[in-house]
C-alpha positions, 0 to 999 in steps of 0.5 A: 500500500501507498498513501498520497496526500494532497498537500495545501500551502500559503505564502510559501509555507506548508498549512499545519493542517497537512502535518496532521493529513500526514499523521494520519495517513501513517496509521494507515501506511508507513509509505506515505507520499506528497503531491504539491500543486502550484507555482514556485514550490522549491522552498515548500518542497524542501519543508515537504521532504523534511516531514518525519515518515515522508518517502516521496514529494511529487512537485507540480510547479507551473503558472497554470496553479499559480492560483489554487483552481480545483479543476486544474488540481484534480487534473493534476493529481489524477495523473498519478492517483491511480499508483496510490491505495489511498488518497488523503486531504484535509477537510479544509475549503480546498480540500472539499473542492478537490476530493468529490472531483476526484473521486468522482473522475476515478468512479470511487466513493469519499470517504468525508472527514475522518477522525480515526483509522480503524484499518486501511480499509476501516474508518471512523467519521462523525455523523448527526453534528457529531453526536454519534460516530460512524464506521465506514468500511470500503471495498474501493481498490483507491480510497479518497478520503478527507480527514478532520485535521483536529483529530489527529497530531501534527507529523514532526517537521523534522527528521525526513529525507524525502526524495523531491520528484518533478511531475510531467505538467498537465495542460489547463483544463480551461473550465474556470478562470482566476478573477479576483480575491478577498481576504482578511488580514487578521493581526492575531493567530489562524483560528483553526491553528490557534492553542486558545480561542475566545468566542462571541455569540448573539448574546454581545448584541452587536458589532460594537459589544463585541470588538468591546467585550472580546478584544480585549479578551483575546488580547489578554489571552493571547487568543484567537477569536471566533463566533457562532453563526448566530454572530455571523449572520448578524454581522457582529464579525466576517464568516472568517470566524465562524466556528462550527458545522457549517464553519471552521472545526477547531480543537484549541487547548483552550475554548472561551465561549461568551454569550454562545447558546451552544446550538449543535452546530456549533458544538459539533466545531468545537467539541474536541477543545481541551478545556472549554469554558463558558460564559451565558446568563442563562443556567439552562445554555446547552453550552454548560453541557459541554463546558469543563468550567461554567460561569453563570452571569452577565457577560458585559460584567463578567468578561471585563472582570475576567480581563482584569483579573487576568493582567493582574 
């Protein structure tokens, strides 16, 4: 057996999240290999071939990925897909736009967001929000699989000699085309990489409560900050934070939950966390189910209290 995992990058560093794809697909198969998608990849290469337990780093550089365009990707990988038993991506927005397009050009079944292998064939994935857990057992000869990063630990970044392996370029598929992006600059860590995350939900009451109350929050904590839908949809913050099924999955060694209801989807996100802690005025949230610490009270109260004992 040998495991390909499509590797995910930005601004000439490897995403965290493919270390933990790589930690997983060595549970799997002690030969794990690469596959790197894109324009300009030397350094990212290098940083590739160094990961622990990496055999081979398949390297795709052209100006035809200088933008990450799925169809182009999928194209790319599919030329090798074939030598490989499994194909591995982190569940990410590029991962998800990738892997269905595969799979389906291979006529084989995904497999979606692992959180455990069982067995190279056997794996387990949450189902219903994350309130019960499937085993998926597949008969497919190549399995395409997206794995939830949070769920397993990183790979070592050191320690491999991977061998560097430049790929025959497949042409422009010409089926979409780069137009434009948005994005936002954040001054604070990645949520999906940060180690504590101070989160704010519809009980802030607006934008302004909440860069009042969870800023200097966050400041004092040294966190990343996030959101619940409701908070999203309200346009207390940009869908950037949004943390929960339909948002960002993390699993911080620290979760603080201020003025969040704790609605299944969001706790399906945020769940795995080490230690969460929440804040809400109402004794019955469904967040203090989930919750290590509770503090029942008002939060305009509360939190700068929490901030002043904290510099202190």
């Amino acid at each position: 057996m040998t495991v390909l995992v499509i590797a995910e990058y930005q601004q000439q560093q490897l995403q965290a999240s493919t270390f933990n794809v790589i930690s997983a697909a060595l549970q799997i198969d002690q030969d794990v290999q690469i596959v790197l998608v894109g324009h300009q990849l030397s350094e990212v290469a290098a940083q590739a071939a160094s990961i622990s337990g990496v055999t081979k780093v398949h390297v795709a550089d052209d100006p035809i990925f200088a933008e990450p365009l799925a169809e182009n990707i999928t194209n790319q990988v599919l030329a090798i897909a074939k030598n490989f038993t499994h194909l591995l991506v982190a569940a990410s927005a590029n991962g998800k736009n990738v892997m269905p397009r595969l799979a389906a050009l291979m006529d084989i079944a995904q497999i979606s967001e692992i959180t455990k292998v069982v067995s190279p064939d056997t794996f387990e994935r949450p189902i219903y929000a994350g309130n019960a857990i499937a085993t998926i057992q597949s008969t497919d000869a190549i399995k395409a699989i997206t794995v939830r990063p949070t769920n397993f630990e990183p790979a070592s970044n050191t320690g491999g000699q991977a061998t560097i392996e430049q790929l025959t370029i497949v042409p422009d598929v010409g089926m979409s085309q780069f137009i434009s992006r948005e994005t936002t600059k954040l001054d604070r860590p990645e949520l999906t990489a940060a180690k504590i995350i101070a989160s704010g939900g519809r009980g802030l009451g607006s934008a302004e409560q909440y860069s009042a109350v969870m800023e200097p929050l966050a400041d004092a904590l040294g966190a990343a900050l996030g959101a619940s839908r409701a908070a999203v949809d309200a346009g207390y913050v940009p869908n950037d934070y949004q943390v929960g099924q339909t948002g960002k999955i993390v699993a911080p060694q620290l979760y603080v939950a201020v003025g969040i209801s704790g609605a299944i989807q969001h706790l399906a996100g945020m769940k795995d966390s080490k230690v969460i802690v929440a804040i809400n005025k109402d004794p019955e949230a469904p967040i203090f189910g989930v919750a290590d610490y509770g503090l029942v009270a008002d939060l305009f109260t509360a939190v700068p209290e929490l901030v002043n004992a904290i510099k202190n």
